[in-house]
N, C-alpha and C positions, 0 to 999 in steps of 0.2 A: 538356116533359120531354126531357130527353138520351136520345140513344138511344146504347147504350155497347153493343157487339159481347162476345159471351161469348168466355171461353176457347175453345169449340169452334167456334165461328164464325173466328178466326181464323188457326184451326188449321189449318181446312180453305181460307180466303183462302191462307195461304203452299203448303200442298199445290200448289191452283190455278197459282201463282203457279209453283214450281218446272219444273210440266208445260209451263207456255208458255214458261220461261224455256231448258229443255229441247230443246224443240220448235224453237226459234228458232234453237239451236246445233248442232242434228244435224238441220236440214231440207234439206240436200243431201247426206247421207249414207246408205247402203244398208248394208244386214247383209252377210255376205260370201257371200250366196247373189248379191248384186247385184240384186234384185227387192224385198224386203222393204224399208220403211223403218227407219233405223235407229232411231228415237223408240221401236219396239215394243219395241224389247231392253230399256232400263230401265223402261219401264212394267209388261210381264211380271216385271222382275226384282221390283218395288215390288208386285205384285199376289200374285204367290209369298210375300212375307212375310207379306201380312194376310191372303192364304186358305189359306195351309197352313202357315205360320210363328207367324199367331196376333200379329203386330207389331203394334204401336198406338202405339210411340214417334214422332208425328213426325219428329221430327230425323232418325229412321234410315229414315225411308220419305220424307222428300225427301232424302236424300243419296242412297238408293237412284236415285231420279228423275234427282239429278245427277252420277254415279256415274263417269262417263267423260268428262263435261264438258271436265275439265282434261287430260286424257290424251288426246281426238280431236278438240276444237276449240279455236280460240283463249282460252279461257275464263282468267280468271288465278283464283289460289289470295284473292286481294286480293277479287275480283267475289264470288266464292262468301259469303265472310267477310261482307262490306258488304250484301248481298239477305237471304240466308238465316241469318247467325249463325254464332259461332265453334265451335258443338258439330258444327254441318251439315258444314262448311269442315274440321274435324279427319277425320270420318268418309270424307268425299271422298279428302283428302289419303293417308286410312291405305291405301285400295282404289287409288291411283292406281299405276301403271309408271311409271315415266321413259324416257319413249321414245328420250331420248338413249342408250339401251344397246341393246347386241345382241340380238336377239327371244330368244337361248338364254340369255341372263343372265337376263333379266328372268324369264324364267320359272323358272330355276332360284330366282331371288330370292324369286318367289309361295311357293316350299314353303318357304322357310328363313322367311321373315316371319309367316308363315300363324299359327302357331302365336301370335306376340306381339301379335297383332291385339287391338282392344279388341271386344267381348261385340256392340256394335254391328256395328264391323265386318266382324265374322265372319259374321254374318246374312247383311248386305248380298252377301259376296263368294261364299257358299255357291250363295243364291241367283240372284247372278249366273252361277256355275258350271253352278247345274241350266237354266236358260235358254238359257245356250251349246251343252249337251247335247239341251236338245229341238231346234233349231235342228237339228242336226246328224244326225238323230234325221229330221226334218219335211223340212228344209229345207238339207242339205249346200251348203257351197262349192263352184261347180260346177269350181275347178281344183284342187280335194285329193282327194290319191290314197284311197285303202285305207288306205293305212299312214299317212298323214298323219291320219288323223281316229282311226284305231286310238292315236294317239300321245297326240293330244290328250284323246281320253277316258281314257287312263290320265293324263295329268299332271296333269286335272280332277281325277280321286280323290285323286291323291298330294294336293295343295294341299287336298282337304276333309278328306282323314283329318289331318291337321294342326290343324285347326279345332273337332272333333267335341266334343259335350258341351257345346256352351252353347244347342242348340236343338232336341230330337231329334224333331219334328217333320219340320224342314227336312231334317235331316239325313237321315230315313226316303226322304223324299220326293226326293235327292237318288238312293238308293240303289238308288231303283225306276226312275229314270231312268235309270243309270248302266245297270245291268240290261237295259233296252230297248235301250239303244245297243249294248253287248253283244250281243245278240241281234239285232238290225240289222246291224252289221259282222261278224257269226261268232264266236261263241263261241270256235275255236282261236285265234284270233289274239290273246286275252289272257295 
């Protein structure tokens, strides 16, 4: 008899697949505490969707997985497409910066796009926010000031209240983080 692999069996093969394809691309990379590996960033951000976000779309929990791929390694938009599929590869695409711009464009760019993002990758980017935020929270960059992390967690909001309303879960659970950071960095400084 054939033995034919379910729906759910290969579901969780490509998951598999994206974690090491992941792992392989960001295995000499550090969070910007410089201690942390980087693989834990999208793994937490992938773990934030199915335990507080409630996600079970594949597509959007391996894009989550490879989420930075194209943006911090040499990864092409073509690799993504060929492994993982073109819904995976669009969701990547949508969450990516162009690193060839100024780190202030780009960011300015996050709040003006935020809003035109697709349903998925709002998810993805929400959650990639509140994971930035615990980081920051846990485990700051040891050369950002005060005010440097006070900046960032407001431009963190500004880009999720832009997004709010397609997951109010995440979005809760962003909020309570947001909160903690808050209260980490001093309250006056917001």
């Amino acid at each position: 008899m054939d033995y034919q692999k379910t729906q759910s069996e290969n579901s969780l093969e490509k998951l598999i697949s994206a974690v090491a394809f992941a792992a392989r691309k960001h295995k000499n990379q550090k969070r910007k505490d410089e201690v942390e590996p980087y693989i834990n960033h999208p793994l937490e951000v992938a773990e934030i969707l199915v335990k507080i976000g409630g996600v079970k779309d594949e597509n959007i929990l391996i894009a989550a997985i490879l989420h930075d791929t194209i943006e911090d390694t040499d990864t092409t938009e073509e690799e993504i497409r060929r492994l993982f599929g073109q819904k995976v590869c669009d969701y990547v695409k949508e969450v990516t910066d162009d690193k060839g711009l100024p780190k202030e464009l780009r960011k300015k760019l996050q709040i003006e796009k935020a809003s035109k993002l697709s349903v998925g990758a709002k998810q993805i980017k929400i959650a990639d926010k509140t994971s930035n935020l615990c980081a920051i929270i846990e485990s700051p960059p040891k050369n950002w000031t005060l005010e440097t992390k006070i900046e960032y967690v407001n431009w963190a909001k500004q880009v999720v209240d832009e997004m709010r309303g397609v997951n109010e879960s995440l979005e809760k659970y962003f909020d309570e983080i947001y909160e903690k950071a808050k209260e980490k960095l001093g309250y006056g400084c917001f």
